[in-house]
C-alpha positions in Angstrom: 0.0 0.0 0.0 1.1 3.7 -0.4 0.7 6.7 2.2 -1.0 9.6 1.1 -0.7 13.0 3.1 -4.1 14.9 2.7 -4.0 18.5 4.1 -5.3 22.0 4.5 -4.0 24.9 4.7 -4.3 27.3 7.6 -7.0 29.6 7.4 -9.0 26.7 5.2 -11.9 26.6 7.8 -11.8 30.3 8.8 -15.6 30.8 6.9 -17.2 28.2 9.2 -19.1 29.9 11.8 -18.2 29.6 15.5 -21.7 28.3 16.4 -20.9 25.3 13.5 -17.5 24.2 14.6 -19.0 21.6 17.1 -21.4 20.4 13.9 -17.9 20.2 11.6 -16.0 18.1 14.5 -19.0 15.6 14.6 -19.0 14.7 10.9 -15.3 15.0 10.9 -14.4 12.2 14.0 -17.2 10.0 11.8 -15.0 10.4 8.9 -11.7 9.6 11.2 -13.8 6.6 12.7 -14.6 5.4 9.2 -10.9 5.7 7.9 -10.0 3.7 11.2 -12.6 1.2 10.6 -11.3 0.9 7.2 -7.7 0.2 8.1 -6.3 3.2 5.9 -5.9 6.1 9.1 -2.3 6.7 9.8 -2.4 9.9 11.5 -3.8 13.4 10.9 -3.7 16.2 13.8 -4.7 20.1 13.0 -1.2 22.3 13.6 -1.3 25.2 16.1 -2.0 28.4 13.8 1.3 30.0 12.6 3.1 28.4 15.4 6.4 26.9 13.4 10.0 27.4 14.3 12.9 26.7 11.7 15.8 24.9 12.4 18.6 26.0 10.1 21.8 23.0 9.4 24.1 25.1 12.0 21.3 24.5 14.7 20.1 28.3 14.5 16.0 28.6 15.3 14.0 31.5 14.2 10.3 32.1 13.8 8.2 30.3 11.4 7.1 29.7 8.6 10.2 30.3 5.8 9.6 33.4 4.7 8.6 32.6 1.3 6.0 30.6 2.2 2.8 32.2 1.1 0.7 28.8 2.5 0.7 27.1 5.8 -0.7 23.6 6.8 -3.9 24.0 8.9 -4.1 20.3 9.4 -3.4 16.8 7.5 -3.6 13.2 7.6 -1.7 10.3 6.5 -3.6 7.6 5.0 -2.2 3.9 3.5 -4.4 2.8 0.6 -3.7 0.8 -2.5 -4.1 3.9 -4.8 -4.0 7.6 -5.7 -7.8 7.2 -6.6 -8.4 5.8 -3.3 -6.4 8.5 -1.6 -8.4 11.3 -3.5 -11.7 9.5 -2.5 -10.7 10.2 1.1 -9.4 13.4 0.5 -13.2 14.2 -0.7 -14.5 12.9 2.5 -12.4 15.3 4.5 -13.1 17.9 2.1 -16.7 17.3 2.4 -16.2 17.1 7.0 -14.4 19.9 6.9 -15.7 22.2 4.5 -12.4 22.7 2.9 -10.7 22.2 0.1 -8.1 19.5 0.7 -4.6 18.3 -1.1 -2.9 15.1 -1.9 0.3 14.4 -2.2 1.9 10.6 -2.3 4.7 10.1 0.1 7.5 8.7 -0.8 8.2 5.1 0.2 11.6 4.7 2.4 11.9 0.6 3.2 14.8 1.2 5.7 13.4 3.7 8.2 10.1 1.2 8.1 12.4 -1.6 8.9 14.0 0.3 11.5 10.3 0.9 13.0 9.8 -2.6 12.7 12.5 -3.9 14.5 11.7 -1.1 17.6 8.1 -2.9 18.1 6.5 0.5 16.6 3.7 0.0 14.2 3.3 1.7 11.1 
């Protein structure tokens, strides 16, 4: 199977009234619960608005985001399915929670780090 990241980007949800946020985290946990169910959920967490901290090679930290970045991550999930079409089927269901418009991306396989994970009793 292949993991897919589906995300948002910060501000994504920002039209939902207040007084329908409860409504949106209802449908959206039934959407989690479902992906669960299904055996595809991963992970997925929202991120802390505009809270990001770089880490330059020499060990320097300054305030995130880059600079250049004009978009931030308001949330994502990881999802392991047998194909882009299935990943973009989830991504609709998200979309269709959240009331946002969501992007997928494939992630790049990387056999040795899963070994090591393997080895360490970690699940993947």
């Amino acid at each position: 199977m292949t993991r897919y990241l589906i995300s948002f980007n910060d501000g994504g949800m920002d039209h939902i009234p207040r007084e329908e946020l409860a409504d949106v985290s209802k449908v959206t946990h039934a959407v989690v619960q479902e992906a669960v169910n299904a055996g595809v959920w991963v992970f997925g967490a929202g991120l802390e608005r505009q809270q990001a901290s770089v880490v330059a090679t020499d060990g320097t930290v300054t305030d995130g985001p880059y600079p250049e970045t004009k978009e931030v991550i308001g949330g994502f999930v990881v999802v392991d399915v047998p194909s882009r079409e299935e990943a973009l089927e989830w991504a609709g269901k998200i979309a269709a929670s959240c009331r946002c418009a969501q992007e997928v991306r494939e992630l790049l396989p990387d056999p040795e780090t899963d070994a090591m994970l393997r080895q360490a009793g970690r699940t993947i």
